[in-house]
C-alpha positions as CSV (number, residue, x, y, z in Angstrom):
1,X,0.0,0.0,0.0
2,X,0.9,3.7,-0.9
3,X,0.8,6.7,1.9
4,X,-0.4,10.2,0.4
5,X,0.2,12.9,2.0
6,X,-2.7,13.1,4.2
7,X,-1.7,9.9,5.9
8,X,-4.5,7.8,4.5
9,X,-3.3,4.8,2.9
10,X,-4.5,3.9,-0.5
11,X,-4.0,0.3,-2.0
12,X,-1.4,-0.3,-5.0
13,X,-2.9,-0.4,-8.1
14,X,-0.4,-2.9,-9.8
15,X,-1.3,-5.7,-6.6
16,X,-5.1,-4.8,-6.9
17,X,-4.5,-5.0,-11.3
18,X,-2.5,-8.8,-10.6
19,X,-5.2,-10.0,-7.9
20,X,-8.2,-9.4,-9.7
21,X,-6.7,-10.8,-13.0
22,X,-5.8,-14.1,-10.8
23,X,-10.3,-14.3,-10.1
24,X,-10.7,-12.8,-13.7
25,X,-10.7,-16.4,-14.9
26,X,-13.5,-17.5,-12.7
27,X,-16.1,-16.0,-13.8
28,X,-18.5,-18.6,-12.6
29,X,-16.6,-19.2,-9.0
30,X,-18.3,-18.2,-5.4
31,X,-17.6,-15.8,-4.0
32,X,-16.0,-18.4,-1.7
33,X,-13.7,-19.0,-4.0
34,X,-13.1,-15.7,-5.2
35,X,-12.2,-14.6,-1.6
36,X,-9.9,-17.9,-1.2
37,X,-7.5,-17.1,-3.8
38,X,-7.3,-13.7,-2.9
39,X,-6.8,-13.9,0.4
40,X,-3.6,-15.7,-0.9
41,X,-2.3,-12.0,-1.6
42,X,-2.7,-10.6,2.2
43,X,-5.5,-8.0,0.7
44,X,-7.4,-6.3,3.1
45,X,-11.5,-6.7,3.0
46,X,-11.8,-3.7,2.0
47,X,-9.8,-4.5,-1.5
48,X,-11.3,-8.1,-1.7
49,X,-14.3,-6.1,-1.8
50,X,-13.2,-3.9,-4.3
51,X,-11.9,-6.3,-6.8
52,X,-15.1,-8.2,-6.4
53,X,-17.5,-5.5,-6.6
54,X,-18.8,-7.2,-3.3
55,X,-20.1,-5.2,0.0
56,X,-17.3,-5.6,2.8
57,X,-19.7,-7.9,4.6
58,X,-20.0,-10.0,1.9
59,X,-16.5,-10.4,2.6
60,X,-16.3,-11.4,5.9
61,X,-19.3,-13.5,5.5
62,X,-17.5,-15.9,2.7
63,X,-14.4,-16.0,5.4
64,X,-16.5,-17.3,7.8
65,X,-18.7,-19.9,5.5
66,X,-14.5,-20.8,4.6
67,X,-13.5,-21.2,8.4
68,X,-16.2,-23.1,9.1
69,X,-16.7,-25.1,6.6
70,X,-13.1,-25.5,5.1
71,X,-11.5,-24.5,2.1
72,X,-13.2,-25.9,-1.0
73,X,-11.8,-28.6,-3.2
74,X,-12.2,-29.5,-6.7
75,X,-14.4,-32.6,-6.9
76,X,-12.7,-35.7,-7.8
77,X,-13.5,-37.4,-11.3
């Protein structure tokens, strides 16, 4: 994340750009998912929510469902 000047920190555009291209390829995932693989990058809920166009409680709600439930796996053949 950058600083500005005022002290607020805004999120790097290049990590948000390589995140959501990682998710752009599941077009058809949960948000489950979605929030899975990007929490792989140490993004806050605020940028999950962002790259997802998702509400922040959305968010913490798919953590949860994941934490309680487990990570998904890809069903065997």
């Amino acid at each position: 994340m950058k600083e500005n000047d005022e002290g607020t920190a805004q999120p790097d555009g290049t990590r948000l750009m390589l995140a959501y291209l990682c998710i752009a390829t599941e077009k058809e995932a949960s948000l489950e998912r979605k929030v899975e693989i990007l929490d792989r990058f140490a993004l806050t809920t605020a940028e999950i929510a962002l790259i997802c166009g998702s509400a922040e409680q959305s968010i913490r709600n798919a953590r949860h469902y994941l934490k309680k439930h487990g990570k998904r796996n890809k069903k065997a053949k």
